[in-house]
C-alpha positions as semicolon CSV with decimal commas, in nm:
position;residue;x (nm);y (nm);z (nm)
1;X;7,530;4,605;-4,015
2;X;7,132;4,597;-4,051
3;X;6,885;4,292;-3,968
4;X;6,536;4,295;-4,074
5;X;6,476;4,171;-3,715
6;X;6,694;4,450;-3,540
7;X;6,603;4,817;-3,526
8;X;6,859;5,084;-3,498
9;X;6,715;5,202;-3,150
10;X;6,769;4,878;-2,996
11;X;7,086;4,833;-3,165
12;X;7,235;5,119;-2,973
13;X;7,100;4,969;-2,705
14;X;7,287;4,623;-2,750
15;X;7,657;4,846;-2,859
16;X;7,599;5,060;-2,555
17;X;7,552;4,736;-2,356
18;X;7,859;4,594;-2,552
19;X;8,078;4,798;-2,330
20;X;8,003;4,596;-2,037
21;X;8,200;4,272;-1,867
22;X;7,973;3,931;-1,850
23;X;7,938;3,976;-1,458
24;X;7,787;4,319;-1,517
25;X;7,551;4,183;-1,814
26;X;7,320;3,995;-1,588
27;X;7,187;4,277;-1,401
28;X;7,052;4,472;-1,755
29;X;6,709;4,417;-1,908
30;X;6,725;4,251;-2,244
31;X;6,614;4,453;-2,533
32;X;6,606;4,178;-2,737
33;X;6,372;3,855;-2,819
34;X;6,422;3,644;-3,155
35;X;6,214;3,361;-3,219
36;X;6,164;3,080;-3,485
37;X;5,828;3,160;-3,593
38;X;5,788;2,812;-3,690
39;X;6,012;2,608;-3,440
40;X;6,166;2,573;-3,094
41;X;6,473;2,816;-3,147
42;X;6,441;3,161;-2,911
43;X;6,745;3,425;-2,831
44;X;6,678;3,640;-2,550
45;X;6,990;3,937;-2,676
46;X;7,102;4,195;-2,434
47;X;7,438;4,280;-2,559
48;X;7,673;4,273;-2,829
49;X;8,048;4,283;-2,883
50;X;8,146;4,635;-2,879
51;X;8,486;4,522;-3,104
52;X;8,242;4,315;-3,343
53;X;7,853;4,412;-3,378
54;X;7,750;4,107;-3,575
55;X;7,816;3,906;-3,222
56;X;7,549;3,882;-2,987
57;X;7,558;3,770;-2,627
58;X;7,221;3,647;-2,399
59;X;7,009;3,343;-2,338
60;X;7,006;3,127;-2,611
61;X;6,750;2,827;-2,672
62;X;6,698;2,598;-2,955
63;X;6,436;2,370;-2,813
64;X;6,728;2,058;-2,683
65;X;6,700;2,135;-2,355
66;X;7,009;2,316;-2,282
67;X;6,920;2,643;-2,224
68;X;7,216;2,855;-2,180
69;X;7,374;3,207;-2,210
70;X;7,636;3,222;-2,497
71;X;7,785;3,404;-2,820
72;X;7,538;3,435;-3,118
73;X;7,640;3,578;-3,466
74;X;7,312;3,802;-3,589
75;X;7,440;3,765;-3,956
76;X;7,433;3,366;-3,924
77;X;7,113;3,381;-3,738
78;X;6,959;3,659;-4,045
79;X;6,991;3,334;-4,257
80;X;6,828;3,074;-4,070
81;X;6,520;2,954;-4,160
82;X;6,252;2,741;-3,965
83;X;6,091;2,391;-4,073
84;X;5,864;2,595;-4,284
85;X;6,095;2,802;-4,411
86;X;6,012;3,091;-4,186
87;X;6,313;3,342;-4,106
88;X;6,379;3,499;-3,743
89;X;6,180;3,738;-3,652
90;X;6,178;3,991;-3,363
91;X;5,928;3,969;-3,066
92;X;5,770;4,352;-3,144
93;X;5,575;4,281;-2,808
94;X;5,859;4,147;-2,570
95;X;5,932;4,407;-2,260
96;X;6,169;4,250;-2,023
97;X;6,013;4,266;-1,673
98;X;6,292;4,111;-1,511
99;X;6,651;4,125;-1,542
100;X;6,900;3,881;-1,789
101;X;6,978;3,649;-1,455
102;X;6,626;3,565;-1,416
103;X;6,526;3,445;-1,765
104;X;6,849;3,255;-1,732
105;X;6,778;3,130;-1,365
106;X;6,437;3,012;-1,458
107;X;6,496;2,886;-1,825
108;X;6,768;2,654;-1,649
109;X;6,564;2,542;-1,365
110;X;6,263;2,498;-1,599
111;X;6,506;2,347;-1,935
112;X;6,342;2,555;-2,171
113;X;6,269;2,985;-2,182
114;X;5,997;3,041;-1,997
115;X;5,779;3,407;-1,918
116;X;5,562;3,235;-1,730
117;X;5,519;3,509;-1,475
118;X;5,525;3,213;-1,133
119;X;5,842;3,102;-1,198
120;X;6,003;3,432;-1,317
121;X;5,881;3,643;-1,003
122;X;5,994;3,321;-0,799
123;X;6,327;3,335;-0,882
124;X;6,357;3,739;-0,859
125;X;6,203;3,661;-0,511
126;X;6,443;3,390;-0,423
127;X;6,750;3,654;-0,477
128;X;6,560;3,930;-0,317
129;X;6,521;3,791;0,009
130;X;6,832;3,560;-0,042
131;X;7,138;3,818;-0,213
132;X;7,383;3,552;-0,173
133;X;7,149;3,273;-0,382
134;X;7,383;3,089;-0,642
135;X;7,237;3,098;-0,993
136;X;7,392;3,035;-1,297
137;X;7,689;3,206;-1,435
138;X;7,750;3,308;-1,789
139;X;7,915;3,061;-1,974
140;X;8,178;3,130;-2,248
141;X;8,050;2,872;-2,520
């Protein structure tokens, strides 16, 4: 299946990716970014189902407050639109520096996504020094 906001390279990427369990998933770099243009809504992918394509897995944030890691499907998320009518579109300029855990980490201390490089290399810190730090697991909404 083809998205407008999903290239074939990374695609492989996310398949290849598909083959891995949840616990294995936080330790890989996400290839993936989607945004809302014109709202709160970002989906930070880094795998998808390797028995169904069209289902995404990552961070997922729609601007409530609740950021969380979760199941997305790419062909109900092709059709959403923004408050201006604005469809999702791909960050072209997102390179993860970190891996998954961290955006997750730091996007549930901080209730929203962040990059903001303090709290990102902060939390990579914390379980550098600190291996056995608890941060949040993947859920299975």
């Amino acid at each position: 299946m083809a998205y407008r906001f999903l290239p074939d390279r990374i695609h492989r990427t996310l398949i290849s990716n598909g083959c891995l369990q949840l616990d294995q998933v936080d330790e890989l770099y996400p290839p993936l970014k989607l945004f809302a243009p014109d709202d709160t809504g970002i989906w930070l992918i880094v795998k998808v189902m390797k028995h169904n394509p069209n289902i995404g897995y990552g961070l997922i944030d729609i601007g409530q407050g609740n950021p969380h890691q979760g199941y997305i499907d790419l062909q109900l998320l092709g059709g959403v639109r923004g408050k201006m009518g604005l469809p999702i579109e791909r960050d072209v300029d997102f390179v993860a520096k970190y891996p998954q855990w961290v955006y997750v980490t730091a996007s549930t201390f901080d209730g929203k996504y962040t990059e903001n490089e303090t709290i990102l290399s902060g939390v990579f810190a914390l379980k550098t020094i600190s291996p056995t730090i608890v941060y949040p697991k993947p859920s299975l909404n």
